[in-house]
PLY file of the C-alpha trace (Angstrom):
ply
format ascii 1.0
element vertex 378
property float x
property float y
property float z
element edge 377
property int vertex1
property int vertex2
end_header
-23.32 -14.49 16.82
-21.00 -12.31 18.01
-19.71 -9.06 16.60
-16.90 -7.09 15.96
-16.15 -3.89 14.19
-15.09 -0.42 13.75
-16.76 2.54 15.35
-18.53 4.93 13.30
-18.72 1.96 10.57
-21.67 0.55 8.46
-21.51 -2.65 10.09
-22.19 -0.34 13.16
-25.23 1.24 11.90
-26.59 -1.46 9.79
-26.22 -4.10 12.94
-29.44 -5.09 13.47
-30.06 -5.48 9.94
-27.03 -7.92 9.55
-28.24 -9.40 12.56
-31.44 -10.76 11.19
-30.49 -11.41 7.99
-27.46 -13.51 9.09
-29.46 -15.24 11.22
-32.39 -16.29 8.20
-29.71 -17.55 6.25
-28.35 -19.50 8.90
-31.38 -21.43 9.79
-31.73 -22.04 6.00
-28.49 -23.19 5.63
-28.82 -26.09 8.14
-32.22 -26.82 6.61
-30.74 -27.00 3.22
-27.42 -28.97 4.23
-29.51 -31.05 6.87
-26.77 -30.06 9.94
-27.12 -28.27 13.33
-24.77 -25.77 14.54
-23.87 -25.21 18.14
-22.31 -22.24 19.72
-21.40 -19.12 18.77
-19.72 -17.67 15.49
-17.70 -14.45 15.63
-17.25 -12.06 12.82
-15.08 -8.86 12.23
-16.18 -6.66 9.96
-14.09 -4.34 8.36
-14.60 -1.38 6.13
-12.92 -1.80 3.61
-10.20 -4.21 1.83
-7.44 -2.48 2.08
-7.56 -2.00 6.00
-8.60 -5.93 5.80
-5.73 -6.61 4.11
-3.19 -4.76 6.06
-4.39 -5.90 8.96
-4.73 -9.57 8.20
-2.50 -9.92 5.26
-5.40 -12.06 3.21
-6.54 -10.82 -0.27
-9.97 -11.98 -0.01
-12.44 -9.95 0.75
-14.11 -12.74 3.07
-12.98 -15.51 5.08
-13.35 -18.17 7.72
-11.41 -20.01 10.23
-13.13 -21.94 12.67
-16.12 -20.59 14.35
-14.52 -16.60 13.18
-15.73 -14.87 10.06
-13.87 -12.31 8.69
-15.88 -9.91 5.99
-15.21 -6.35 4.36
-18.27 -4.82 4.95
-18.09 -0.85 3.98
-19.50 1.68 1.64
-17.49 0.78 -1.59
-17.56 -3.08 -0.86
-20.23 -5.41 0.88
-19.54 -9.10 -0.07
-22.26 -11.16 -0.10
-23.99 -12.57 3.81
-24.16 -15.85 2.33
-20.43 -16.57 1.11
-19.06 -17.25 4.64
-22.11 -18.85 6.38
-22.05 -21.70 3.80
-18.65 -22.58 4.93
-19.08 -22.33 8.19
-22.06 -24.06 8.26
-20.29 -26.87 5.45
-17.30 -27.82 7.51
-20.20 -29.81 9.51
-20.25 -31.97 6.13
-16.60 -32.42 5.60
-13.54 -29.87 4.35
-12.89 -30.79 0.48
-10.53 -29.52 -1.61
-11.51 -25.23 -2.19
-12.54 -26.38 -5.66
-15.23 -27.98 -3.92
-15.79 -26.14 -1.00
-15.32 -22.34 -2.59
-17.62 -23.40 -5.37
-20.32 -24.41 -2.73
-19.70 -21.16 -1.04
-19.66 -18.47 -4.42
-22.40 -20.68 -5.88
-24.96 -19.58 -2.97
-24.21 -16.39 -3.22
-27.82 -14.51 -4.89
-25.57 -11.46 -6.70
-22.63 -12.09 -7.71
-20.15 -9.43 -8.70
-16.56 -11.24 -8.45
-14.98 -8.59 -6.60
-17.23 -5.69 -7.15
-16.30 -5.90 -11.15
-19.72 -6.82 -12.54
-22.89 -8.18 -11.87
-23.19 -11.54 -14.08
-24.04 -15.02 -12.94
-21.09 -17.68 -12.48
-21.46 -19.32 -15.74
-21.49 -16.12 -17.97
-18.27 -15.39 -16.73
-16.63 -18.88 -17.21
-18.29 -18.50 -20.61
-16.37 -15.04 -21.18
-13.47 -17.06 -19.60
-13.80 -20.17 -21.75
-13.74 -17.34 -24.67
-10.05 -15.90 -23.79
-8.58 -19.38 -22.82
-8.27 -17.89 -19.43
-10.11 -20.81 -17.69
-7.75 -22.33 -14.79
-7.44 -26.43 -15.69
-9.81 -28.29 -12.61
-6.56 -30.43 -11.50
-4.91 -27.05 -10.97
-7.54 -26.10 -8.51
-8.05 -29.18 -7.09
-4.91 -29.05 -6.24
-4.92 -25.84 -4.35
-5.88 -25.25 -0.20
-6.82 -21.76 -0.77
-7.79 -18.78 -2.72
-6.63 -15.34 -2.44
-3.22 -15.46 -3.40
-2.09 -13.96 -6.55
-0.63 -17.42 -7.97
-4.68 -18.73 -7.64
-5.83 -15.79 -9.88
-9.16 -15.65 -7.46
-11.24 -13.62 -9.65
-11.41 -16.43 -11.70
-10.94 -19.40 -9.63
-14.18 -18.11 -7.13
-16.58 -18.39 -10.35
-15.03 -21.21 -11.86
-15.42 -23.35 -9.16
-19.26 -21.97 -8.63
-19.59 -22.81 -12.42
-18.10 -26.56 -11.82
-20.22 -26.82 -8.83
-23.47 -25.62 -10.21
-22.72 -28.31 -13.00
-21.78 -31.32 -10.47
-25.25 -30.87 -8.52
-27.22 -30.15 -11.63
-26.35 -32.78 -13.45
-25.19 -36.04 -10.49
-27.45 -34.29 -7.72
-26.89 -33.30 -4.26
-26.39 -36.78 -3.15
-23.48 -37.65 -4.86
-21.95 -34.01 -4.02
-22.70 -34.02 -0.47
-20.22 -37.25 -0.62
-17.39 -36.10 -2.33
-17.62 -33.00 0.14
-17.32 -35.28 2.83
-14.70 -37.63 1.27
-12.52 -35.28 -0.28
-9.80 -33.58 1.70
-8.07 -30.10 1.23
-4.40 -31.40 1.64
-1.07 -30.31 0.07
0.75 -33.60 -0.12
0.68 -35.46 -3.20
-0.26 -38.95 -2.03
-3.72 -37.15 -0.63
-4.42 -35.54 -4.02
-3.81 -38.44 -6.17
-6.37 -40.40 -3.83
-8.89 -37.19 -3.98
-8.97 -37.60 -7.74
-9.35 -41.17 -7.30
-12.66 -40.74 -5.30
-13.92 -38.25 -7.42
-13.69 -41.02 -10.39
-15.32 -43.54 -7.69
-18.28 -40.95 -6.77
-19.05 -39.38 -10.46
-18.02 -42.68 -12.63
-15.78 -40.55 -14.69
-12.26 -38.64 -13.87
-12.18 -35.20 -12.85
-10.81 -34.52 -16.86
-13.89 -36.30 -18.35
-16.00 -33.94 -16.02
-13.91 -30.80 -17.24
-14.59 -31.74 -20.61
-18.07 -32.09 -20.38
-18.83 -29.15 -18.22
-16.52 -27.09 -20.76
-18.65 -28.40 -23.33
-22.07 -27.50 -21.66
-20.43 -23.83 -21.13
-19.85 -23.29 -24.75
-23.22 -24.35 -26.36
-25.55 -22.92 -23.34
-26.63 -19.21 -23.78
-27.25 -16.83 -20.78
-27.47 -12.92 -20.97
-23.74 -12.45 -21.53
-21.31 -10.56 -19.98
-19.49 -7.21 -22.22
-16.42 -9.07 -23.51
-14.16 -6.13 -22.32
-15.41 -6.75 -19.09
-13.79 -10.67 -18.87
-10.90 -9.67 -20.93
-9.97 -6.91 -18.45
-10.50 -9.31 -15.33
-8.43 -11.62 -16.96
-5.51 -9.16 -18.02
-5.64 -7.93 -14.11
-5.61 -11.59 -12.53
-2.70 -12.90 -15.14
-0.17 -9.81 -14.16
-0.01 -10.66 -10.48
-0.16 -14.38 -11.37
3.06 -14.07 -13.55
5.16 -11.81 -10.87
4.40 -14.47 -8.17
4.72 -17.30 -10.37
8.44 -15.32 -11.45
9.33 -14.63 -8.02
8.81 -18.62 -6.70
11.00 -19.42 -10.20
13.22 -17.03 -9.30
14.00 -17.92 -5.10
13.51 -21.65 -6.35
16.67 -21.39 -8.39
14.99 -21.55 -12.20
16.14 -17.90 -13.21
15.83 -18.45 -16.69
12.16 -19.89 -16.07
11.87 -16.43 -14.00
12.87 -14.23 -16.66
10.94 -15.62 -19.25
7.19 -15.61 -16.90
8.35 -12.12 -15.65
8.63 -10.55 -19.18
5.58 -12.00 -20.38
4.41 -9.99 -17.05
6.18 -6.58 -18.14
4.22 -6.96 -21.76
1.28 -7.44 -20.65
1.32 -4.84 -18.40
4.97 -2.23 -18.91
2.89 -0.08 -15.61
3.10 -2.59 -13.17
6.45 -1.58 -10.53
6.73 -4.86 -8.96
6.84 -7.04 -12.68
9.91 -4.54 -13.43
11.37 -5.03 -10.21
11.63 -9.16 -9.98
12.56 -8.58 -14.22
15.51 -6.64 -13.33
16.66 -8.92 -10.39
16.13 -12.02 -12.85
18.44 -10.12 -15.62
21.08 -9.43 -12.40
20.97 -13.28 -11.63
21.99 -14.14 -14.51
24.92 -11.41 -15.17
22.59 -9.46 -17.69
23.84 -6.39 -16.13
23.12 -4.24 -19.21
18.92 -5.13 -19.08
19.42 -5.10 -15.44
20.23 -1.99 -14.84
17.72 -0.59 -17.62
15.15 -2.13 -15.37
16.33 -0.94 -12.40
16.44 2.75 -13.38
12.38 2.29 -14.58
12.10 1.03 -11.21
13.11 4.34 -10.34
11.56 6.76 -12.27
8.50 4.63 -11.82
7.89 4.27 -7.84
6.51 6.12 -5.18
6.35 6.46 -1.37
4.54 3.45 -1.55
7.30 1.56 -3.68
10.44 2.42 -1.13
11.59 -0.94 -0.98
11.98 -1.94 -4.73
13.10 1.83 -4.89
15.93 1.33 -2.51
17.11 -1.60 -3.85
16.86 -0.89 -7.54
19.15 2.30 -6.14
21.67 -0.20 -4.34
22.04 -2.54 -6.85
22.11 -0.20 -9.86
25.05 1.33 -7.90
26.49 -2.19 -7.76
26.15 -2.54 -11.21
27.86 0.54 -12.04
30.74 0.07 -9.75
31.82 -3.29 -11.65
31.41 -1.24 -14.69
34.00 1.31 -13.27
31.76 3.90 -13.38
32.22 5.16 -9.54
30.50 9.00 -9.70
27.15 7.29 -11.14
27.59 4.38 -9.07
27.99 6.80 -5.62
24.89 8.86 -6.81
22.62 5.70 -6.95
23.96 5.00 -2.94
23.40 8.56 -1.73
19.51 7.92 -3.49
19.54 4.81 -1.60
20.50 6.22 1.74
18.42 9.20 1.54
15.32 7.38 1.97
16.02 5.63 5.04
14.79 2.34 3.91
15.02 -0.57 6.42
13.10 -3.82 4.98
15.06 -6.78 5.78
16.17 -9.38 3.42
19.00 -12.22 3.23
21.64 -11.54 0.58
24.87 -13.03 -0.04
24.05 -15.49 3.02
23.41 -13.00 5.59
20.01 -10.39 6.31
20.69 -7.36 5.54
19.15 -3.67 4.22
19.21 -1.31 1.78
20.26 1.28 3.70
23.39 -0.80 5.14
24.14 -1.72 1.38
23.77 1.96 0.67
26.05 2.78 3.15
28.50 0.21 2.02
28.34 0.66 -1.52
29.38 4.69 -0.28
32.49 3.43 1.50
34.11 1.95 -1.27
33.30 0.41 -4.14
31.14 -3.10 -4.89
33.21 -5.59 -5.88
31.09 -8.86 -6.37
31.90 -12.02 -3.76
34.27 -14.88 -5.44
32.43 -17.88 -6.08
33.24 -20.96 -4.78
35.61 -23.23 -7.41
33.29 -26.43 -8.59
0 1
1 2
2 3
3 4
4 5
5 6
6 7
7 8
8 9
9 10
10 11
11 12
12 13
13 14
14 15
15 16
16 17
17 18
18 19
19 20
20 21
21 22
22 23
23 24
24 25
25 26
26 27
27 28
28 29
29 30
30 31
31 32
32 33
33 34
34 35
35 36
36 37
37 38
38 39
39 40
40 41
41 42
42 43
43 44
44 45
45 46
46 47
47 48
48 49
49 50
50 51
51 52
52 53
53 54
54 55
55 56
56 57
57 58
58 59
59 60
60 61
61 62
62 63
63 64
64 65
65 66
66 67
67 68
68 69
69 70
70 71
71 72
72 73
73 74
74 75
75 76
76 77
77 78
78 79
79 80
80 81
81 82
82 83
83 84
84 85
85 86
86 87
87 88
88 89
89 90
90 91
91 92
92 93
93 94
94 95
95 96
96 97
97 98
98 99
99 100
100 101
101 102
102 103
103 104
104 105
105 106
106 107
107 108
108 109
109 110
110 111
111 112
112 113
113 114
114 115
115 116
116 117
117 118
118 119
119 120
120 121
121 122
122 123
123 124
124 125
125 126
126 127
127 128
128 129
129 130
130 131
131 132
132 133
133 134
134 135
135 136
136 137
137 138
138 139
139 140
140 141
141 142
142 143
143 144
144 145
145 146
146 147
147 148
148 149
149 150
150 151
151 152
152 153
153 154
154 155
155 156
156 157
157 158
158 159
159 160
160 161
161 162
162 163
163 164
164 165
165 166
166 167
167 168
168 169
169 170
170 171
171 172
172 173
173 174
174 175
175 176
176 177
177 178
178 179
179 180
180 181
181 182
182 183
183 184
184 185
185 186
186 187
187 188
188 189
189 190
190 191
191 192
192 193
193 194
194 195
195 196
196 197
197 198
198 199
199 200
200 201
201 202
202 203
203 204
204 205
205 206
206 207
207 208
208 209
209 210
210 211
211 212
212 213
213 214
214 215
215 216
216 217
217 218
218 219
219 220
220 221
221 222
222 223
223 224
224 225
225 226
226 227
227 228
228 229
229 230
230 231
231 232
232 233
233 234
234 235
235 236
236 237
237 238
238 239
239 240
240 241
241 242
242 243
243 244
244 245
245 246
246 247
247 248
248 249
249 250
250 251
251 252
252 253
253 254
254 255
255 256
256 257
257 258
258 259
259 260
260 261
261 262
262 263
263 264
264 265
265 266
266 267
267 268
268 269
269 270
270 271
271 272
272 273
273 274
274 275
275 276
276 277
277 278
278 279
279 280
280 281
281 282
282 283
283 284
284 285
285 286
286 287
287 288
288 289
289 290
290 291
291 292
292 293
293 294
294 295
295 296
296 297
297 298
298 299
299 300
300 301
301 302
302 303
303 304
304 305
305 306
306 307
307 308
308 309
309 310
310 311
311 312
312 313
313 314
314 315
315 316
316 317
317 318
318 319
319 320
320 321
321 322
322 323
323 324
324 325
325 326
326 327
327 328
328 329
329 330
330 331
331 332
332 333
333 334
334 335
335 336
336 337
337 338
338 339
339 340
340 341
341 342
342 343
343 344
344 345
345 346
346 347
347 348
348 349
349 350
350 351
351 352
352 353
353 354
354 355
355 356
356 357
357 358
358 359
359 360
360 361
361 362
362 363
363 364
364 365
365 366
366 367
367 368
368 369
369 370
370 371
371 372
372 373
373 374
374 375
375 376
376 377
């Protein structure tokens, strides 16, 4: 191994403790999955997942790319040693679809906390799942390359796949899952899925739905020592908000506004706090010359955000100055640009065919009024 991390850090002082633990559960691994690894594998650690995150970009609190392993490993947050190793120890076996190969990975984990939100094994939170309908449907997953992103709801994709996992080796053995590991590919294109849930059928005798429905079925009538219900149904609540804004925004930049407005007010109900919900609402509502419910959004937008917020800030300003201009009402319309300008804002973003900020907006919206571009005749 070789390692990275921050000075001063618990990766730091713990080292030689992560050392020879990593290295035990390496050796097992390649007993267990019958492969040898050669080389070196590097690892950052970082110490927690916000620095992770801004650094990197990736949700996850763990990943791995290659021969690099990337884990937050801090005082609030230590995901589990084993997580990472499996996959980089796996990809000697094949690289499946994440259903498969995240399931391997969160199923050898020994304490699993999905995210630091409770200790509970795999299946009593599929169970607690399975109770609020929240379970993602298996040719959904399948058909993802990756968790981590908001529009994969991890926190419930990690354990489900552990879950339908556990049940594929308990029930068909390690034979038959070692294979579709190793026939299975993690591929975006279509014509590579459809064959992936072809083999599946070939390996397991019975389609990937058959399987749901059984495992599902298992779930429901097996007991374990339960997980508080509040517990699921606030995991679920906080994976389903950022699941509908992403889901809106795609609608929306795809072209499907009133798709958009509909996913992104479900999003505002379920959750009236959440900034960025309001903000993709409101643009929706502008879209699609609801100028009235746009602008209401915009303002909360406003008296909502933060420093942290000065993007949708800026723009709810510009655009709620916009708004007011083709209403002809200048004086509110000029305070809303003057807000805009004041905070200096400078995120890029295309509009009206060319990139652009807020603050030139602001600026332009101050010079004279908005008058919206003519579209072209069809």
């Amino acid at each position: 191994f070789i390692f990275y991390y921050f000075p001063g850090s618990d990766a730091e002082k713990e080292m030689e403790r992560i050392i020879i633990q990593r290295e035990k559960i390496l050796q097992k691994l390649q007993k267990d999955f019958q492969v040898k690894m050669s080389g070196k594998a590097i690892f950052f650690f970082y110490p927690d997942a916000e620095a992770a995150r801004k650094l990197t970009g990736h949700r996850a609190d763990g990943w791995t790319y290659g021969r690099t392993i990337v884990e937050v490993y801090g005082p609030r947050r230590k995901i589990d040693p084993s997580h990472e190793l499996v996959h980089l120890v796996a990809r000697q076996l094949g690289t499946p679809p994440v259903l498969l190969a995240e399931g391997l990975a969160t199923s050898k984990e020994k304490n699993f906390d999905n995210a630091g939100k409770y200790r509970a094994s795999v299946e009593d939170w599929c169970r607690a799942f399975l109770r609020e309908n929240a379970l993602i449907p298996l040719s959904v997953l399948m058909d993802y390359t990756s968790f981590g992103e908001d529009l994969t709801r991890p926190r419930i994709a990690y354990p489900e796949a552990a879950c339908f996992t556990n049940y594929l080796q308990e029930t068909y053995g390690w034979e038959k899952f070692r294979r579709a590991y190793a026939e299975l590919v993690n591929d975006p294109y279509p014509a590579v899925q459809e064959k992936n849930l072809t083999l599946f059928e070939s390996i397991y005798g019975k389609s990937l739905r058959e399987a749901e429905s059984d495992w599902k079925e298992r779930l429901s009538q097996a007991r374990g020592s339960g997980l508080p219900a509040s517990v699921g149904r606030k995991v679920v609540v906080e994976e389903t908000d950022p699941y509908l804004v992403a889901r809106g925004r795609a609608l929306l930049t795809s072209g499907s506004e009133e798709e958009a407005e509909k996913v992104l007010t479900e999003a505002v109900i379920l959750d009236g706090t959440d900034l960025e919900a309001r903000f993709w609402l409101a643009q929706a509502y502008h879209v699609r010359k609801n100028l009235t419910a746009a602008l209401t959004e915009y303002e909360k937008v406003i008296r909502m955000g933060d420093r942290t917020h000065l993007m949708e800030i800026a723009w709810s300003q510009v655009w709620a100055g916009q708004i007011l201009d083709q209403s002809g009402k200048r004086e509110e319309a000029l305070l809303h640009y003057r807000a805009a300008e004041s905070l200096h804002e400078r995120s890029q973003v295309r509009l009206e065919g060319r990139i652009t900020t807020s603050l030139e907006a602001a600026r332009q919206g101050i010079a004279h009024p908005y008058v919206p571009p003519e579209l072209p005749p069809e």
